[in-house]
Every structure is written in C-alpha cells, then in structure tokens.
C-alpha positions as CSV (number, residue, x, y, z in Angstrom):
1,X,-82.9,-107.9,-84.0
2,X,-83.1,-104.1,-84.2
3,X,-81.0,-101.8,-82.3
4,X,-79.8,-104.7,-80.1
5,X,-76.4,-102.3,-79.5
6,X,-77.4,-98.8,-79.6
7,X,-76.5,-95.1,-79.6
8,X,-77.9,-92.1,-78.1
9,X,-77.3,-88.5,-78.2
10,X,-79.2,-85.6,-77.8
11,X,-79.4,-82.4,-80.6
12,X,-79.6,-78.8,-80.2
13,X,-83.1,-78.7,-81.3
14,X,-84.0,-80.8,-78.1
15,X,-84.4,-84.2,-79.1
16,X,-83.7,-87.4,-77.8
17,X,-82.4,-89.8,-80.7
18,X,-81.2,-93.8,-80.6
19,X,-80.2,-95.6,-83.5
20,X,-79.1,-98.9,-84.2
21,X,-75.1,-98.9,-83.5
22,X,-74.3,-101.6,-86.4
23,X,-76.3,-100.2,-89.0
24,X,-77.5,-96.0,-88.1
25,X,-81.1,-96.7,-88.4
26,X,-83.4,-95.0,-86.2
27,X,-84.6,-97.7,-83.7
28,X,-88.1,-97.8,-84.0
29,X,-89.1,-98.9,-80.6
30,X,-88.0,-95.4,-79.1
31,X,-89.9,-93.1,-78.0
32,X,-91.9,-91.8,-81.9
33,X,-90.0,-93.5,-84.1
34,X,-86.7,-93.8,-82.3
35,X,-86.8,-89.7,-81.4
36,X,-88.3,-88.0,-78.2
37,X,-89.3,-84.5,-78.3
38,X,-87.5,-82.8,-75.0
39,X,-89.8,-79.6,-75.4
40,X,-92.7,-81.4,-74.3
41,X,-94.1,-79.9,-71.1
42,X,-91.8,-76.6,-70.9
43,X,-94.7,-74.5,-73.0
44,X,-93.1,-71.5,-74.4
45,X,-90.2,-72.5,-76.2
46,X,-88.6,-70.7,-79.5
47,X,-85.6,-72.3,-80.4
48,X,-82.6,-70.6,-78.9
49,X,-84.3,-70.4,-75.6
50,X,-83.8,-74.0,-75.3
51,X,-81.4,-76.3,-76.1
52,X,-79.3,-79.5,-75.5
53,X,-75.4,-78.6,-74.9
54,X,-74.5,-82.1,-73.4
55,X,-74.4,-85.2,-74.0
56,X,-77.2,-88.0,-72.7
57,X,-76.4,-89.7,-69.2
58,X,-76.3,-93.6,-69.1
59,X,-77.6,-94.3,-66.0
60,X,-78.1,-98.2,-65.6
61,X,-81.4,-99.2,-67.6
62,X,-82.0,-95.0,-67.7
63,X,-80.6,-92.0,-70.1
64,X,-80.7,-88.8,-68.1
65,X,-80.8,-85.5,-70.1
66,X,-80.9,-82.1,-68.6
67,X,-81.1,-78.8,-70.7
68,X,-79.8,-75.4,-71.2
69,X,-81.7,-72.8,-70.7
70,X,-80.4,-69.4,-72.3
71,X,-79.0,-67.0,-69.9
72,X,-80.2,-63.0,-69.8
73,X,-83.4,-62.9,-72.0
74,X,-86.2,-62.5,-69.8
75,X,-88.3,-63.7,-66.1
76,X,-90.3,-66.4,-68.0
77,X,-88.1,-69.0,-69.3
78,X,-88.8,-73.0,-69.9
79,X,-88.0,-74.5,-67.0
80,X,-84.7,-76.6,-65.9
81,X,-86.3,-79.7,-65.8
82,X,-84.5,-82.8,-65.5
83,X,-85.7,-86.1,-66.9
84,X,-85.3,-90.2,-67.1
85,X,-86.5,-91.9,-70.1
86,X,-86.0,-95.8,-70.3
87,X,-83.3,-96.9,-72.5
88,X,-85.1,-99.2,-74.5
89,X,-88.8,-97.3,-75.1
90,X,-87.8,-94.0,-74.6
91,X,-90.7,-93.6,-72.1
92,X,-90.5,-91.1,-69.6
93,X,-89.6,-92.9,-65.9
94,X,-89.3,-89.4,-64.0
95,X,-89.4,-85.8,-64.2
96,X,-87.1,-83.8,-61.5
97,X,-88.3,-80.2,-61.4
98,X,-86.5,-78.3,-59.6
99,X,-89.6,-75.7,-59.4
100,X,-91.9,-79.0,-57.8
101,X,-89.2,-81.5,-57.2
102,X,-92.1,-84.0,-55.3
103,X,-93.9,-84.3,-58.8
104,X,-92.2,-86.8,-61.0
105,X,-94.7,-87.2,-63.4
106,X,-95.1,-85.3,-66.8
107,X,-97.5,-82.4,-66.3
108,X,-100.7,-82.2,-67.2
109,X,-102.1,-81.7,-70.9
110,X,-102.2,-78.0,-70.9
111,X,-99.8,-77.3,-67.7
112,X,-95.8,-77.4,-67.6
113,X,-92.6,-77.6,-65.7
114,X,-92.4,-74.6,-63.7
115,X,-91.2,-72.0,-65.3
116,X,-87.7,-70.4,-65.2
117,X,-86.1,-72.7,-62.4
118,X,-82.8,-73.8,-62.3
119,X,-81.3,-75.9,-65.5
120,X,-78.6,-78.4,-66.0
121,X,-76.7,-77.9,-69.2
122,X,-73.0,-79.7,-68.1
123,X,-72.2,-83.0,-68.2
124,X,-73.3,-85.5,-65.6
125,X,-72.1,-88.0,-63.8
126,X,-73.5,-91.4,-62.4
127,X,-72.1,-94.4,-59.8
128,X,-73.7,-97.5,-60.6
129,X,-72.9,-98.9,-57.0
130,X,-74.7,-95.7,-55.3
131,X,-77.4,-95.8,-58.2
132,X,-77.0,-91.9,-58.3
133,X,-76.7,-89.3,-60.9
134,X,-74.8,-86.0,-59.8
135,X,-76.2,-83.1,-61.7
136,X,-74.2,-79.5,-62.0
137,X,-76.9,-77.4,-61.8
138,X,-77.2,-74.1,-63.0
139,X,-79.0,-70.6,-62.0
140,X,-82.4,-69.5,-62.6
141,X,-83.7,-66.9,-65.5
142,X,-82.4,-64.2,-65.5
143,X,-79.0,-65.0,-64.0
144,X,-78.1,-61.7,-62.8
145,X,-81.3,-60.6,-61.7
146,X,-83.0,-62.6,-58.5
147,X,-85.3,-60.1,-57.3
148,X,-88.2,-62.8,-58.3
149,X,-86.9,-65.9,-57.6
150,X,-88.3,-68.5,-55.3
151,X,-87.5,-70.6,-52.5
152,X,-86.9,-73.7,-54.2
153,X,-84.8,-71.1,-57.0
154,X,-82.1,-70.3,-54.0
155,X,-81.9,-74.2,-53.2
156,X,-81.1,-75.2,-56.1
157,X,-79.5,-72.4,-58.2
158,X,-75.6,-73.2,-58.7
159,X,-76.0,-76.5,-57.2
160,X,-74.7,-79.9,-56.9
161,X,-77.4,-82.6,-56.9
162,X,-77.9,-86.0,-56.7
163,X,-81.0,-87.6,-57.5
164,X,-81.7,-91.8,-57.5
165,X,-80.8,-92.9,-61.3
166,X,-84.3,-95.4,-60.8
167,X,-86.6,-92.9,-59.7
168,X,-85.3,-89.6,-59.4
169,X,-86.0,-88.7,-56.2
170,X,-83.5,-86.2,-54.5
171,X,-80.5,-87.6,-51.7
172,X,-79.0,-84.3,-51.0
173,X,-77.5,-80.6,-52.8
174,X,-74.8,-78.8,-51.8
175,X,-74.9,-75.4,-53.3
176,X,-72.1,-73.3,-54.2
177,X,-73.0,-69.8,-54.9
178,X,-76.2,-67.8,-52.7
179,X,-78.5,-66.1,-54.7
180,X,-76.0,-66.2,-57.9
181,X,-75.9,-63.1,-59.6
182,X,-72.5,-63.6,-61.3
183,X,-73.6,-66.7,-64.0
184,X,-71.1,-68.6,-61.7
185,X,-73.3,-71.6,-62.6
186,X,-71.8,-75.1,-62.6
187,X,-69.9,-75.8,-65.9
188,X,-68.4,-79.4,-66.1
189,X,-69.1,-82.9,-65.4
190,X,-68.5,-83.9,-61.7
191,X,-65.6,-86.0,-60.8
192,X,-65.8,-89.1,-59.1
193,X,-62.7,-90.0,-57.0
194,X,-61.6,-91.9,-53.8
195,X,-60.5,-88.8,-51.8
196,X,-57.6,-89.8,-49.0
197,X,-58.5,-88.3,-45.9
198,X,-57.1,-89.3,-42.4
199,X,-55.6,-92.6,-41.5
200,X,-55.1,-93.9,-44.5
201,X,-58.8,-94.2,-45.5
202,X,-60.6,-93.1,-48.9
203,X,-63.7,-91.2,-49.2
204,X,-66.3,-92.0,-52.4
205,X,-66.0,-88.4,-53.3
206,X,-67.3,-86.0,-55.8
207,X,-65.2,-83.1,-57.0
208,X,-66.2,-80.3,-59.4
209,X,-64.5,-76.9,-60.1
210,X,-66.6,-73.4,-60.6
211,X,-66.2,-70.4,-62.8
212,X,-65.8,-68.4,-59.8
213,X,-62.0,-70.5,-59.1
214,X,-63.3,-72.5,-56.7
215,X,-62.8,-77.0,-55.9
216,X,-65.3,-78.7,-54.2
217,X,-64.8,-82.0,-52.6
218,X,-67.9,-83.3,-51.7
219,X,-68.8,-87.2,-49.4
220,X,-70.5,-89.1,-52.5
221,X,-73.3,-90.1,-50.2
222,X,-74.1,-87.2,-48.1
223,X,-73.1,-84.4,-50.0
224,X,-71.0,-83.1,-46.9
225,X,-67.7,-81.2,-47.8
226,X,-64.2,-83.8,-47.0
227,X,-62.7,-80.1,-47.3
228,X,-63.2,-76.7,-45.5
229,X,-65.7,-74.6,-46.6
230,X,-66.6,-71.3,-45.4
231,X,-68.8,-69.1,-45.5
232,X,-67.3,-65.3,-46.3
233,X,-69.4,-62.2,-45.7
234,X,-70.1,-60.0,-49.0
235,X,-71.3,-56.8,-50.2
236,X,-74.6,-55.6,-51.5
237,X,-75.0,-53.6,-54.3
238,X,-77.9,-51.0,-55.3
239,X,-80.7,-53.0,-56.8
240,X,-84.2,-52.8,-54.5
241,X,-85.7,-55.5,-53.2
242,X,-82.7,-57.9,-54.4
243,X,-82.6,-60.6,-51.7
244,X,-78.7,-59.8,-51.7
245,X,-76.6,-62.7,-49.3
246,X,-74.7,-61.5,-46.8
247,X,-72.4,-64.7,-47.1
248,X,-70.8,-66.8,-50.0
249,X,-69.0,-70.1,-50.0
250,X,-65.5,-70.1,-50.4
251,X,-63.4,-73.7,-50.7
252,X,-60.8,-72.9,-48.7
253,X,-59.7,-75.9,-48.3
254,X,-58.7,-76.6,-51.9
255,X,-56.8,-74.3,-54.0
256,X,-58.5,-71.6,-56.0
257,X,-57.5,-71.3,-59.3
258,X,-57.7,-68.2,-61.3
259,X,-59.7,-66.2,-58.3
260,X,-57.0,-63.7,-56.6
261,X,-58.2,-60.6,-55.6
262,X,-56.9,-57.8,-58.1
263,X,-55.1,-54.9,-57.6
264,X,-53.6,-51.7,-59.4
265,X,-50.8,-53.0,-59.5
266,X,-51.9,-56.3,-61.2
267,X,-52.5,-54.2,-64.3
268,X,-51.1,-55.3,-67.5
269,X,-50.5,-54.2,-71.6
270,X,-48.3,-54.5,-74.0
271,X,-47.4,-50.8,-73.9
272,X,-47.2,-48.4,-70.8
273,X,-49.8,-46.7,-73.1
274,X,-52.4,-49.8,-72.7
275,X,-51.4,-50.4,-69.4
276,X,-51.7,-46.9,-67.8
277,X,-55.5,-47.0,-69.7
278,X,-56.2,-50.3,-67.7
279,X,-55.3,-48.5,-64.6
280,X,-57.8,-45.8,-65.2
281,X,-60.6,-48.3,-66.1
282,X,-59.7,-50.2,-63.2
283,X,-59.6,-47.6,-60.6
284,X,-63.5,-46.3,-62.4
285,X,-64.8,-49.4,-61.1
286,X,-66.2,-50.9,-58.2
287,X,-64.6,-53.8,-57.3
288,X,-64.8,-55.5,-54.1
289,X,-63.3,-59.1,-54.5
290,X,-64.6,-62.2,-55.9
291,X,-68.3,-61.6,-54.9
292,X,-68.9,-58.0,-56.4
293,X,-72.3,-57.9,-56.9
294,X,-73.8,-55.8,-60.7
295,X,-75.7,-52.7,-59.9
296,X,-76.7,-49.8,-61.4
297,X,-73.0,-48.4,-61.2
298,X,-70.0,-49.7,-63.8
299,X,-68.4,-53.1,-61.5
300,X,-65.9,-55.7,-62.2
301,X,-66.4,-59.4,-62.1
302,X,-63.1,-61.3,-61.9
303,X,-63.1,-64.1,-62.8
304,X,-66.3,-63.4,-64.6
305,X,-68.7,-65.8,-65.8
306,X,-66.5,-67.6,-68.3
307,X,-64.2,-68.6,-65.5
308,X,-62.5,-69.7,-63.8
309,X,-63.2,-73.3,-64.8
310,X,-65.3,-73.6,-67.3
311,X,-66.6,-76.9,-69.7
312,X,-63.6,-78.5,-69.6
313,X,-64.4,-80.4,-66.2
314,X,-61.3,-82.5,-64.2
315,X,-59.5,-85.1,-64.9
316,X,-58.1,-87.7,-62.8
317,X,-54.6,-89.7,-61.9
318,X,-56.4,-91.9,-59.3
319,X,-52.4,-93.9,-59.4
320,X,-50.4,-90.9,-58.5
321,X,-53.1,-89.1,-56.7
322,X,-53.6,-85.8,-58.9
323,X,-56.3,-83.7,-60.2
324,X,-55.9,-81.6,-63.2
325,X,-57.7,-78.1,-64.0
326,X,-57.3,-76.0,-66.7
327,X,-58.5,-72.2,-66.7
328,X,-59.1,-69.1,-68.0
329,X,-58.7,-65.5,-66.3
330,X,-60.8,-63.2,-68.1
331,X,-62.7,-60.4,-66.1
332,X,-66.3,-58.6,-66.9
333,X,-67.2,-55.2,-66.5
334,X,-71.2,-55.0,-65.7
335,X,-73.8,-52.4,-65.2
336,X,-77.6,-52.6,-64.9
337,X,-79.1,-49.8,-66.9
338,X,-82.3,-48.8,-65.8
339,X,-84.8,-49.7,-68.4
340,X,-88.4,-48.2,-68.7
341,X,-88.8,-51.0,-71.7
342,X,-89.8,-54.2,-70.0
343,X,-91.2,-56.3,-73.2
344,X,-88.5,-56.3,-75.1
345,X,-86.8,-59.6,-74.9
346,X,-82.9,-60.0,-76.0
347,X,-82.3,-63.0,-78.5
348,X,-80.6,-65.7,-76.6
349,X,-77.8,-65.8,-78.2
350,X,-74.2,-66.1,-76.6
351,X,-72.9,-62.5,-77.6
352,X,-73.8,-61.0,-74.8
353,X,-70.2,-60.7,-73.0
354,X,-69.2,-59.6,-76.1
355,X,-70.1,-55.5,-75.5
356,X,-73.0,-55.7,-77.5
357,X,-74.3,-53.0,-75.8
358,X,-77.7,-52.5,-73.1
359,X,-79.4,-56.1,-73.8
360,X,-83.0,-56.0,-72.3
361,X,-83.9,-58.6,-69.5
362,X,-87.1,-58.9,-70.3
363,X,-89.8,-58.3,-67.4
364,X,-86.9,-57.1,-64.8
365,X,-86.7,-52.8,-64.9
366,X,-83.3,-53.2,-66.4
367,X,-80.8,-54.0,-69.4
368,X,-77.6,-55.4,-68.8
369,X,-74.3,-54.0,-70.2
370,X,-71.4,-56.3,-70.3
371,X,-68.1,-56.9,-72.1
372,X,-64.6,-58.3,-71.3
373,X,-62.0,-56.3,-69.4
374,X,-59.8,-55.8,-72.1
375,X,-57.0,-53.2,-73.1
376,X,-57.6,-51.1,-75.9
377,X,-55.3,-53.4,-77.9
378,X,-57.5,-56.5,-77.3
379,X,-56.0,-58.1,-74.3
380,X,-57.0,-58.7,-70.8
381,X,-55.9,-55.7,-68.3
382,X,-54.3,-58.3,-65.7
383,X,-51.3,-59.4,-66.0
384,X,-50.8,-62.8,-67.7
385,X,-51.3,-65.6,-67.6
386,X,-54.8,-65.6,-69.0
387,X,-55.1,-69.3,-68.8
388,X,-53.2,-72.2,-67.1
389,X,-53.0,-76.0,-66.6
390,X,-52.6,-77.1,-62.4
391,X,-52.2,-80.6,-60.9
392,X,-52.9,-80.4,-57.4
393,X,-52.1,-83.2,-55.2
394,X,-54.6,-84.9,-53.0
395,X,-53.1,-85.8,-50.1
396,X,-51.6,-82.2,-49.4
397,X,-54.4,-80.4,-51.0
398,X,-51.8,-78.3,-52.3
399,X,-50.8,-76.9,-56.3
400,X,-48.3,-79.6,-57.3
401,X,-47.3,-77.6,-60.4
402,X,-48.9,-75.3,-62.8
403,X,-48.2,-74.1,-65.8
404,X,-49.3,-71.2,-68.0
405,X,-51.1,-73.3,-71.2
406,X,-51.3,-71.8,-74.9
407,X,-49.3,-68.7,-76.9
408,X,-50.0,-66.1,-78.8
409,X,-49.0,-67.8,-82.1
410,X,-52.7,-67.7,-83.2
411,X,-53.7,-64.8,-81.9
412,X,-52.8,-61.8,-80.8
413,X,-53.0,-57.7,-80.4
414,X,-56.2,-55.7,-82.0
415,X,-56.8,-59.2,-83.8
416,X,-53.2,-59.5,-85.3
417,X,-52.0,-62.9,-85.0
418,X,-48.5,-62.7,-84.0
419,X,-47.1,-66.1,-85.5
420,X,-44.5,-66.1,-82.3
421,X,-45.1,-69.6,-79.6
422,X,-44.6,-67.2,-76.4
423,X,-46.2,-69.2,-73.9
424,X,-47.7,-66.5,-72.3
425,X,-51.1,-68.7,-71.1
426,X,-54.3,-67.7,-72.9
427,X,-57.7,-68.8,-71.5
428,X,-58.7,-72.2,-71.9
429,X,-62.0,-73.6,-72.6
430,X,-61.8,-77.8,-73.3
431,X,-60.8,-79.6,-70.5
432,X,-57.9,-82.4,-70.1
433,X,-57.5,-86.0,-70.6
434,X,-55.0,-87.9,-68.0
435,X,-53.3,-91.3,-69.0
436,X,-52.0,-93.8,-66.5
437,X,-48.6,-93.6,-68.4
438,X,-48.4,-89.9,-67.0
439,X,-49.1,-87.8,-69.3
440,X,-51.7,-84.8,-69.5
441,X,-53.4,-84.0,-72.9
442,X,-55.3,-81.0,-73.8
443,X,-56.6,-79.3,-76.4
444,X,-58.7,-76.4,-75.5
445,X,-56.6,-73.2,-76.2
446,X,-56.1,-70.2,-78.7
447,X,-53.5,-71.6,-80.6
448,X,-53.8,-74.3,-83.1
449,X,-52.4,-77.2,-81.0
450,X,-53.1,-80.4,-78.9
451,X,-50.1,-81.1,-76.0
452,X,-49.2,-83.3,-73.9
453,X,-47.6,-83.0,-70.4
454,X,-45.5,-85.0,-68.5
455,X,-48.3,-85.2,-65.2
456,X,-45.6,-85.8,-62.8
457,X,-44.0,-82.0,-63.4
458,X,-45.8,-80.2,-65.9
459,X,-43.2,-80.4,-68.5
460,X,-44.8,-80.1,-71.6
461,X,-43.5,-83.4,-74.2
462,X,-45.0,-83.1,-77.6
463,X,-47.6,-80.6,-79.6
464,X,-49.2,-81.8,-82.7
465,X,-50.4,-78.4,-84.8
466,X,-54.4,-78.9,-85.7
467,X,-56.6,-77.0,-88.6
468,X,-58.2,-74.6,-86.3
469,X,-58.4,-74.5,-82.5
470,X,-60.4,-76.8,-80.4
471,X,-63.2,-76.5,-77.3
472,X,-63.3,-80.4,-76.7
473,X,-61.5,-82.5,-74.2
474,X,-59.7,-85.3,-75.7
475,X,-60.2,-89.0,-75.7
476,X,-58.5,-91.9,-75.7
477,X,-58.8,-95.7,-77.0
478,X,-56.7,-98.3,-77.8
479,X,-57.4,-100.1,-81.6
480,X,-58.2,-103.5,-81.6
481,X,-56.2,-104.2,-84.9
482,X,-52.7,-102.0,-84.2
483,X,-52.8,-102.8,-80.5
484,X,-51.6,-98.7,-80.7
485,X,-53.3,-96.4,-78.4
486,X,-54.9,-93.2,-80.2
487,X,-55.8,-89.2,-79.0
488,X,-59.0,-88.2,-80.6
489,X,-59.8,-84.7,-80.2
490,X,-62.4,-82.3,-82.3
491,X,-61.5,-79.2,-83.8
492,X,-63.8,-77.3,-85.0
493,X,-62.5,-73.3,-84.0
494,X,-61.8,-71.8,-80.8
495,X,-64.6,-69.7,-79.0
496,X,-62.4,-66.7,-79.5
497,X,-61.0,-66.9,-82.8
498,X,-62.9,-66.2,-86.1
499,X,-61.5,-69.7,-87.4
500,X,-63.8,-72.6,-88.1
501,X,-63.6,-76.2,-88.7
502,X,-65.4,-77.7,-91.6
C-alpha cells in the first residue's frame, strides 16, 4: 500500500510534506494531496515573514511543527503558533497559541492565531514515556522592543515549554530571559538526560543552553531547576513606558560559556593600532554586563544575539557522564534611533547584525542600528577565542575541558584568508555529535573542516578538509552492508564566509 513507511519534512515556504519512503511519491492521504499549508490561520503572511527553520517533530502517532517568525520588522507579525497534525491524515489534532493557549482549535474562517506572540523556530524534543514535547520558544515581534507586549508575551517569550504530545495542552514553562530585549531567544533542540543529583539517584532532566551563555537543567516533569538559578538585579535603559525587569535569571549553578563580563583590558587586535581603536569604541559605550538593555544611546551586547550557544544544541555522553557545548563570542553594538516613520517595515531578512544601517521596526517610534563589535581589520575587539568546544562534567557541574575550536586558515583580516591552521577559536554555529567510543565530532566552524575529539580530554584526533564550511551537526549510522560506521555532515558554506555549497 501507499506510503506504508513515510517521510516528513517541512519547507521554507511553510509546508508540511509526507511522501512514500520506498518510492518519493507524495502520499495522497495527507493532508491536500500529501502537503499541508502551515499559513493557514496566521492571516498576513508575505513570505520571509514566515518560515520553517526546523525540522518536523515525531511525536508518537503526531508531527509537531513550530515556525519562525522573522525577527525586527514590525508590531504585527503572524503568530508563533504551535501545531499537531496526525501522522497519517495530516489533520490538524491541536493548535497551542501561545497568545490563547486554552483554544486548541483552528480559528475561525476569517479570524487567526493571535498575532505577534512568541514562536518556536529550534528543534524539539519529545519523551514517549512522559508523552511530552519540549518546545524552545522564542520572543515576541519585535524582539527588542516590548513596550506592547502582553501578559501571556512575558510568559512565554524565551521559554521552555512542554505541552502533552496527544492534546497539546500545557504541563509547565520555565522561562529564561524577562521581558527579552536582547533576541536571547532559545536556539537548539533540548536535551534529554538522566541528571545525577544526590545519593546516587538520577533525575529525567532537560538541559538546553542560551545565546546569552547560559545551561539550564530543568526536572522533565515539573519544569523545576535540579541546578541554582538566580535571579540577578539589572539595569534599565531610556525607552518610556518599556516594562524594563528589574531581575534576570542567571544559571549559576552550571557553567556559563562565553558570557564573562568584559573589560578594557579584554581588548584585542592584531596590531596595537586595531586594538587601541577597540579601546576607544569600548570605553564610548554603555555597557553594564550581560543584561545591558538597547536605548536610545550606543550599548554593547556581549554575547549578543548570535551567542553564546546558538543552533548547534548539546550533545550527550550519558556513559561517561558529559555534556558538550560549542560557542561563539561575538558582541553587538545597538542603538534605537528615534524614528518619526512608523510604516515603514524592514524586509525580514537576516542582515540585520550586519551594520546595515537604521532598519525601521515598523509601528514602534524607533529604527534599530546594529552591527558586530568588530576591529577595523574585521575581527572581534575581545580577545580570542571567538569560539570554543567545552565538556562539562555532570556530577561536579564543573568545565571538564575546553578547547578553542577552528583557525584562521579560511578566513581572516579585512576578508583576507590567511591559509595558516592557528587554532585561535572562531565562532561556531553547528552543533556536536558524541559517540560512545569517545569521541566528539563537529563541523560547524570558519574553516573548511570536520574534527573529531578525543571526549575524555579534548585532544583533537583527526580533521577531514570539506568544499566549503558547514552550519550542521553531524550524524552518525552504521551501514548495513560494510558493518562500518559513517559521519555524515552537510556543507553547504559557513554563515560568515562568502563560500557556498552547490
């Protein structure tokens, strides 16, 4: 029969597609002829406002798909909804919104999701013996600007939740930012591990890691942290009526990668030329820590909102009992210009870190101006490295080893690749892949190469050069005819290099 052993992916146009694993033919069953249309209900929608950046959640007898929503465009945005469609129909089972999370029904003809809530664009995760799905969630439209969000916004914005895989009804969030006006939205898949706490005993636990450096360890069933977390007092900035929190969560109970407070004297360049510059740019700044909220004067986010952690999400040595992070350490500078042009929308488009320029947020007072705090010759103003690989040990809680992950063979000053393998650590985007015969693979780096590490001390083993640079995490399988166990990794150009796969 048709489509007895199926696939099912999502595309970037927002679809929902199965076909027939044997044979690649749509299976006809599903949904309108083996597709479901993923924009139905959110009204408004051009194309690069909305789109699918993950893959589609098996959860049991239901595929769970999320969305992302794009980041800095304007107040009215689709909506983040999240949905459950059967496996075999493709009819809808339930709608979480997180704008009207009681309604699990598809709105009404002529209605739709609640506009411009909180999205979830990472991978998910799902425990079949718990029947839950754990959803990174990220924040609501506009990202930086919260002056209009809502109630149900601030509980769910930069969140971890977990809805029942039947019927989608909530069991608990945890959230990890207040108010996020950093785009410290959750970026990766959440772990499930068996954390060891006291006594002996293991904890069903959930662990994700944050653009803003930060590892939460979270009970599987109540959402509770198994590690400290406090809650540290912040500063405002200047923007009225902004619902500014005084406090924000820290994990300080796990270590936080890529997230040290900056000085002067972390300043950094390849010449005392550059670095002196980086000191002046520095010291123009406001900067007040981790939390340093964008107003109307120039500010420094560090780590900004491409980490930290970003995609990549953990892996996992449940034998040895190690968790393994890769980052990046690349700060922002942001200011909100005043704006008297609140109808002009920016594009949606992912250029905006890229010092575009003033890009409009659309129905806010304000344009945003951001770019990366770089030297003049190209390079981040902190000293290296700009990216690392860390196994941290979960009995201690503690950084096992960590080592600086990538060179500058591929890259390099004002553009110039330097063709030299100093392993000075540049950021890092794909995550890792961990093996039971202790080793540590990734991919995700500016140079042209997948490695492996020994997971016991960080020692890197092998490299393998690739055509371009890669964003993915590897995977691993074992062929059935050879008995030989493969890595299978994409390659298709590295965010920051002008190099692309075919």
């Amino acid at each position: 029969a048709n489509c007895q052993r199926r696939l099912l992916t999502n595309t970037i146009d927002a679809r929902l597609i199965a076909v027939d694993a044997d044979t690649g033919a749509f299976c006809q069953g599903f949904g309108n002829d083996g597709q479901v249309d993923l924009k139905a209900g959110l009204g408004d929608v051009p194309d690069s406002y909305y789109q699918l950046s993950s893959a589609p959640l098996m959860a049991g007898t239901t595929v769970v798909v999320g969305g992302r929503v794009a980041d800095n465009v304007q107040t009215d945005m689709p909506g983040g909804v999240i949905r459950g469609f059967d496996v075999i129909s493709g009819q809808m089972r339930w709608a979480f919104d997180p704008g009207n999370p009681q309604d699990k029904q598809a709105p009404a003809p002529g209605s739709t999701y609640v506009r411009s809530t909180p999205n979830s664009w990472a991978p998910m995760s799902y425990d079949a013996a718990m029947n839950t799905v754990f959803l990174p969630m990220g924040s609501s439209s506009t990202d930086i600007y919260g002056v209009e969000r809502t109630k149900l916004d601030h509980t769910y914005g930069a969140s971890i939740l977990a809805v029942d895989a039947t019927t989608g009804a909530e069991k608990w969030v945890f959230q990890t930012v207040h108010n996020d006006l950093w785009d410290f939205d959750l970026p990766m898949q959440p772990s499930l591990v068996d954390f060891p706490v006291a006594d002996g005993k293991r904890v069903p636990a959930v662990v994700i890691g944050t653009k803003a450096g930060q590892i939460y360890v979270l009970d599987r069933a109540t959402g509770k942290p198994l590690t400290q977390v406090d809650e540290v007092p912040v500063k405002a900035a200047n923007i009225p009526n902004e619902p500014y929190s005084p406090t924000q969560p820290k994990s300080v109970g796990m270590p936080q990668i890529g997230a040290q407070t900056l000085t002067e004297s972390d300043m950094w360049g390849a010449t005392p030329y550059d670095q002196l510059l980086c000191r002046i740019d520095f010291k123009k700044m406001r900067y007040d820590g981790l939390y340093t909220a964008p107003g109307t004067d120039l500010s420094l986010s560090f780590p900004g909102s491409l980490g930290g952690m970003n995609w990549g999400s953990i892996s996992t040595d449940p034998v040895h009992g190690f968790i393994f992070v890769n980052d990046m350490r690349l700060g922002l500078w942001v200011q909100m210009v005043p704006s008297a042009n609140k109808g002009q929308a920016a594009s949606g488009g992912e250029a905006l870190n890229t010092g575009m320029g003033a890009v409009p947020l659309k129905g806010t007072p304000y344009a945003v101006n951001k770019n990366r705090f770089l030297s003049v010759a190209g390079i981040p103003c902190q000293a290296p490295p700009f990216g690392t690989l860390s196994a941290i040990d979960l009995k201690t809680r503690k950084i096992a080893w960590q080592v600086p992950v990538g060179t500058v063979e591929d890259t390099g000053p004002l553009g110039i690749r330097m063709h030299l393998p100093i392993p000075i650590g540049l950021p890092t985007l794909g995550g890792t892949l961990s093996t039971q015969g202790g080793l540590v693979f990734i991919a995700g780096t500016q140079d042209f190469y997948l490695r492996a590490y020994d997971s016991g001390n960080g020692k890197e083993i092998w490299k393998a050069r690739l055509p371009v640079g890669s964003q993915g995490g590897p995977m691993t399988y074992v062929s059935p005819k050879t008995g030989k166990q493969y890595i299978v990794v994409t390659a298709g150009g590295a965010r920051q290099s002008p190099d692309r796969g075919d």
